[in-house]
C-alpha positions as CSV (number, residue, x, y, z in Angstrom):
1,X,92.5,-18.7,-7.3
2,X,90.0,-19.0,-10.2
3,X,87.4,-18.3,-7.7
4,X,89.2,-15.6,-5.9
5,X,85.9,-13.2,-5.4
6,X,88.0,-10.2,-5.9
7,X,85.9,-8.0,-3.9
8,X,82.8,-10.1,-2.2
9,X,82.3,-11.9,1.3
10,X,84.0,-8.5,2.6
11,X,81.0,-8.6,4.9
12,X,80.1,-11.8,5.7
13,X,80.6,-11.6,9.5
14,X,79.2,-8.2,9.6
15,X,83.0,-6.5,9.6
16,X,83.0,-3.7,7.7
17,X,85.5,-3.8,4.9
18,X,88.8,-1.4,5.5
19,X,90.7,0.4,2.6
20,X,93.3,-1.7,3.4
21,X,91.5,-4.9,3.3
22,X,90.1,-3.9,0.0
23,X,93.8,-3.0,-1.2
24,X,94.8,-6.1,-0.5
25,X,92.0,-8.1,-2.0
26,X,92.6,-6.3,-5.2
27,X,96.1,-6.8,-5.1
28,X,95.7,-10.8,-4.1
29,X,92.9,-11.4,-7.3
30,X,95.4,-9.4,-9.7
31,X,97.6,-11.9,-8.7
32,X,95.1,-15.4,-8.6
33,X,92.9,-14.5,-11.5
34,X,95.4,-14.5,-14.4
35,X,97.9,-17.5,-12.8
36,X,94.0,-19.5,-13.1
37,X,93.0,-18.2,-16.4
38,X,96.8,-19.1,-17.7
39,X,96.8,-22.5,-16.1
40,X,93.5,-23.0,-17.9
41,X,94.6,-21.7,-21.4
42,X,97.6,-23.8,-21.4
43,X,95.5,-26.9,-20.2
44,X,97.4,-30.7,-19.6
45,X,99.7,-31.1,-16.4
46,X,99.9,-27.3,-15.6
47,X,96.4,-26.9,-15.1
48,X,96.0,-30.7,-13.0
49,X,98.8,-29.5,-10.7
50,X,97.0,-26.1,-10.4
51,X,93.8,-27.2,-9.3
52,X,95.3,-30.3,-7.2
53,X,97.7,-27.9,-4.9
54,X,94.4,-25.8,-4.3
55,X,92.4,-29.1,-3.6
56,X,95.2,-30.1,-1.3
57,X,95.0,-26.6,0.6
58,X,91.6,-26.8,1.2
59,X,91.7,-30.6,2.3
60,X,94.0,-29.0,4.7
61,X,91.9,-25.9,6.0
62,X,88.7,-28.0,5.8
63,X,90.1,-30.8,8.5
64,X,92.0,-28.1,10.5
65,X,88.5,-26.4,10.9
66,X,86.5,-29.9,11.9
67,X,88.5,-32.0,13.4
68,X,92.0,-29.3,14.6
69,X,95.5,-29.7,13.4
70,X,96.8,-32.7,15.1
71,X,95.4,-35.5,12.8
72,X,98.3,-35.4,10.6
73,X,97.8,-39.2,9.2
74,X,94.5,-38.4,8.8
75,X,95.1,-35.0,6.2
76,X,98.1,-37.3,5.2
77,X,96.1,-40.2,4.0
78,X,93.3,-37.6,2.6
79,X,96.2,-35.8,0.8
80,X,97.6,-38.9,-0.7
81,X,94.1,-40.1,-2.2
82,X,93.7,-36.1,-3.6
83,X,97.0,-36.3,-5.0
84,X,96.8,-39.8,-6.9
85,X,93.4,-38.8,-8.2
86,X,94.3,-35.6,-9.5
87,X,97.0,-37.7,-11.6
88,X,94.6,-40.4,-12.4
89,X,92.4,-37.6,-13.9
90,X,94.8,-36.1,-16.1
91,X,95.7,-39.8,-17.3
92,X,91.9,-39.7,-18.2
93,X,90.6,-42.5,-16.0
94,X,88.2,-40.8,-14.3
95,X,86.1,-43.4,-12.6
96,X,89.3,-45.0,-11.1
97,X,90.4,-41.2,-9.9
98,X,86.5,-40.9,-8.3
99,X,87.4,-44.7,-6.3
100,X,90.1,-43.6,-5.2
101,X,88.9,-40.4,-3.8
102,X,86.6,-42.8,-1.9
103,X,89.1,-44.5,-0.6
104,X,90.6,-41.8,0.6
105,X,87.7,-40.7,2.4
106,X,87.0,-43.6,4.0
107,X,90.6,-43.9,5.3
108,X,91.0,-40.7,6.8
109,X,87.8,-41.8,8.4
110,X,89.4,-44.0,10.3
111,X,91.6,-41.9,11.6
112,X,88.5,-39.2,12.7
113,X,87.4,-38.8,15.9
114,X,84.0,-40.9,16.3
115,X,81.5,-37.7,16.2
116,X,83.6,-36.0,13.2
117,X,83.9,-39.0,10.5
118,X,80.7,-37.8,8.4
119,X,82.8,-34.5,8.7
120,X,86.2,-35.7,7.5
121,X,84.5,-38.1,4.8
122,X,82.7,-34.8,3.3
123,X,85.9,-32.8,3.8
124,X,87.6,-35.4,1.6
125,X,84.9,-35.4,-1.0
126,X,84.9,-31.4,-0.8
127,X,88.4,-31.5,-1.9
128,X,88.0,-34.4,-4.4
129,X,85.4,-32.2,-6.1
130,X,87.7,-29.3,-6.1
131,X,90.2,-31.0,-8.3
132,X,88.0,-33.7,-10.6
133,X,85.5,-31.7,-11.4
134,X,87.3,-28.4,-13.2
135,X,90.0,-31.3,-14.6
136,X,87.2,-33.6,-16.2
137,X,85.7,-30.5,-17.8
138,X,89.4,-29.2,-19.4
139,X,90.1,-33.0,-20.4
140,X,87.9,-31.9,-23.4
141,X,89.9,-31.2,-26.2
142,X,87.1,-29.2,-28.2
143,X,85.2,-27.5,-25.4
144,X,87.2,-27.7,-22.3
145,X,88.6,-24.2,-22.5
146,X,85.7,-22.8,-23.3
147,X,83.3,-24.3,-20.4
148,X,86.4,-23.7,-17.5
149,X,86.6,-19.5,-18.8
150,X,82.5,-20.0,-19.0
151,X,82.7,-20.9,-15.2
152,X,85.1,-18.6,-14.2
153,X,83.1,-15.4,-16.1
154,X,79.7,-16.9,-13.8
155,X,80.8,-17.3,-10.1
156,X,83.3,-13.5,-11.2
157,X,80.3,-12.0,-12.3
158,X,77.4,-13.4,-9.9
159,X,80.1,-12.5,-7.1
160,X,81.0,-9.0,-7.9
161,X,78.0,-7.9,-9.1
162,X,76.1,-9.4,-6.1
163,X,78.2,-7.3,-3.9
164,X,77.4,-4.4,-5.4
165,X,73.9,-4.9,-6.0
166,X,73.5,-5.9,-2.7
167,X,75.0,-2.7,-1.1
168,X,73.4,-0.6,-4.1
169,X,69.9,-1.4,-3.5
170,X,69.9,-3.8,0.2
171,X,66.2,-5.0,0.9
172,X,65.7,-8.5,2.5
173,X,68.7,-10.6,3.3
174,X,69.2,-14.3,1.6
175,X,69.7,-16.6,4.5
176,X,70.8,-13.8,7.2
177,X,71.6,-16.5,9.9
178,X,73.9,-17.6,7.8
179,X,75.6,-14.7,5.9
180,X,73.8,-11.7,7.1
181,X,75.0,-9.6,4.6
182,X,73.8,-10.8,1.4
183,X,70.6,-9.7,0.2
184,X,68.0,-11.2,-2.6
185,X,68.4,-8.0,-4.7
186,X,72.0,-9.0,-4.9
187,X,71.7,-12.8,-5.7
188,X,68.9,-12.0,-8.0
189,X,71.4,-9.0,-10.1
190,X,74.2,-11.1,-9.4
191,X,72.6,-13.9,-11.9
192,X,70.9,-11.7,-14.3
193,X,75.1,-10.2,-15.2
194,X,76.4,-14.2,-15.0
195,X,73.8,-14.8,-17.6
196,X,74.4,-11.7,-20.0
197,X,78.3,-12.2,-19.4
198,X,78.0,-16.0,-20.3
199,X,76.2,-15.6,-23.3
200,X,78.7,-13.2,-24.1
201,X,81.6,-15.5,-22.9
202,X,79.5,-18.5,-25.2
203,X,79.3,-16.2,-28.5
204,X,83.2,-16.2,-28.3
205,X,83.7,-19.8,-28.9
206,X,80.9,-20.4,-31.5
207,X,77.4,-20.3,-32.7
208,X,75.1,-22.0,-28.9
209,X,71.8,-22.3,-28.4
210,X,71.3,-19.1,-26.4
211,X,68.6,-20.8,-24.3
212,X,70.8,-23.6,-23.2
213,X,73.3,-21.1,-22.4
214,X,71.0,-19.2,-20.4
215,X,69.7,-22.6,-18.4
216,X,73.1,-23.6,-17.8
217,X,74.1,-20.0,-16.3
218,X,71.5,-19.9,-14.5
219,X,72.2,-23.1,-12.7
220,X,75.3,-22.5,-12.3
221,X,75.1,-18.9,-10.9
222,X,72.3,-20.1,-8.7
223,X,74.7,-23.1,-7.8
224,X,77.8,-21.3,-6.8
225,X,75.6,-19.1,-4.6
226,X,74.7,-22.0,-3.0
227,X,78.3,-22.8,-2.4
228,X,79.0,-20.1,-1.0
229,X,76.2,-20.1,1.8
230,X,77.3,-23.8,2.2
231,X,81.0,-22.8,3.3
232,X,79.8,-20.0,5.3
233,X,77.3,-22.4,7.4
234,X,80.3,-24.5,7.7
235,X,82.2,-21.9,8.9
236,X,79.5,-20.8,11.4
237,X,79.1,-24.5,12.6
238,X,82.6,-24.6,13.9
239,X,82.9,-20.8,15.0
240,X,85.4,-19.6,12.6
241,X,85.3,-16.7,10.3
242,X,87.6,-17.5,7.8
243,X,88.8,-21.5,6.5
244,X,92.2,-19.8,7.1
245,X,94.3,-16.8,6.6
246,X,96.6,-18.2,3.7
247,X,95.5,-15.6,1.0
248,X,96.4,-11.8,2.2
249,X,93.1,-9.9,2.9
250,X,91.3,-12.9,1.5
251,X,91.2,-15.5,4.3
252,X,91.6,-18.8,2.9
253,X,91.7,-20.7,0.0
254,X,88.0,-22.2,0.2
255,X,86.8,-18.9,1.2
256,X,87.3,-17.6,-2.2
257,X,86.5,-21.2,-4.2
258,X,83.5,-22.0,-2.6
259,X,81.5,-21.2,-5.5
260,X,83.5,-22.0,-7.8
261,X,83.6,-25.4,-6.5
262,X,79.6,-25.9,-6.7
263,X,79.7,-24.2,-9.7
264,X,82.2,-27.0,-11.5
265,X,80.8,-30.0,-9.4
266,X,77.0,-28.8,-11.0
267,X,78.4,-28.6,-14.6
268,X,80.3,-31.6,-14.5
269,X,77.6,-33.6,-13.8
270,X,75.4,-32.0,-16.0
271,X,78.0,-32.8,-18.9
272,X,78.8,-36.3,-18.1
273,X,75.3,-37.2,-17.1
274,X,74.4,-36.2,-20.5
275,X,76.9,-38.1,-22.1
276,X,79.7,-39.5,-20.1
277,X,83.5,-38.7,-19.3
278,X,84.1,-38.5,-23.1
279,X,83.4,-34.9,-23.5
280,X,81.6,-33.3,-20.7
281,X,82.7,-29.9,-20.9
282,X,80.9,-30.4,-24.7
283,X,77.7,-31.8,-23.4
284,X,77.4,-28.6,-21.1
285,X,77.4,-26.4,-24.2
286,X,75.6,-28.0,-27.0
287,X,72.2,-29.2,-26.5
């Protein structure tokens, strides 16, 4: 996925990461990588259905992981609010997509176990965010493109170059009883490369205001790191290393979008706070 940290996480429960596991990490984000970066080039229904089958998979390892796989309505009626907003957002009614995505929520609620509805009703909104968000920002005819590969070249690069950083140089860890394994020196040279690649990425598309395009990566990068230490105290809370093993040598599906995720949720709502659903993805880049 567009997401698909082709080589981080590998150590975030401490296991030390096999030739194998590599290989097949490689092998999975030579696969994910360009079907994300083509579904975003071509743009429309393509890139709504790609991002609303992922949404749907991680509705599904999300609720599997709070609440265990026998609350079928309850995924179901999730599932079916996901699905009709992701439609709804392509049709470019956006607030009507984010109501119904509340209704979802509170539906599958219903169908929660008492001590898990603030669970399921976040799980819903994970996955609503997973879809709305990067589909709000490509709905922009003159930016859209442009902010969705922006995104992708920031949680890539703050992800791979973290890793390496991380192992290169170690020092003190981030948030250890969380994700032992990732280190300040690697968040810290993990956003310094999202910012030189975004600029880079920017330059490509026109003339920016290189300050604005350094705030925004550096909200962003610091964002989707966020994301990913959100997941993995998820994770921890319920005991599970991976969302699930869907992706080979990957785990799952919101393993590897985690960051993306918060990275699209934060710059959505930087570009429609500035000026609305009418062209976010524009308000992101031009200040």
């Amino acid at each position: 996925m567009a997401g698909s940290e082709p080589i981080s996480n590998v150590e975030k429960a401490g296991v030390p990461l096999s030739a194998n596991n590599l290989l097949l990490r490689v092998i999975s984000a030579g696969v994910l990588a360009p079907l994300a970066l083509v579904a975003a080039y071509i743009g429309g229904l393509p890139f709504a259905l790609f991002w609303g089958i992922a949404a749907l998979v991680v509705l599904w390892e999300w609720m599997t992981l709070v609440v265990g796989p026998n609350y079928r309505l309850l995924v179901f009626s999730c599932a079916a609010a996901i699905a009709v907003a992701d439609f709804l957002a392509w049709l470019g009614r956006p607030v009507t997509a984010l109501f119904v995505v509340g209704l979802g929520a509170l539906a599958g609620a219903i169908f929660a176990p008492g001590e898990r509805r603030l669970w399921v009703i976040a799980g819903a909104g994970y996955a609503g965010g997973m879809v709305l968000a990067p589909v709000f920002l490509r709905a922009d005819a003159g930016f859209g493109f442009a902010v969705i590969l922006l995104l992708f070249a920031i949680v890539w690069t703050t992800d791979v170059l973290g890793y390496f950083a991380g192992r290169a140089f170690g020092g003190p860890k981030l948030w250890p009883a969380v994700s032992p394994k990732k280190t300040w020196s690697g968040a810290i040279c993990g956003t310094v490369g999202a910012i030189a690649v975004a600029l880079f990425v920017a330059a490509q598309f026109g003339s920016f205001d290189r300050i604005a395009v350094i705030a925004v990566a550096l909200l962003l990068s610091v964002v989707a790191q966020a994301g990913d230490l959100f997941e993995s105290w998820v994770k921890r809370r319920f005991d599970a290393k991976d969302s699930s093993h869907i992706i080979p040598g990957h785990g799952g599906v919101m393993d590897r979008l985690d960051g993306f995720w918060a990275a699209a949720v934060a710059g959505c709502v930087v570009g429609v706070l500035r000026g609305g659903f009418d062209e976010p993805a524009r308000n992101v880049l031009i200040w």
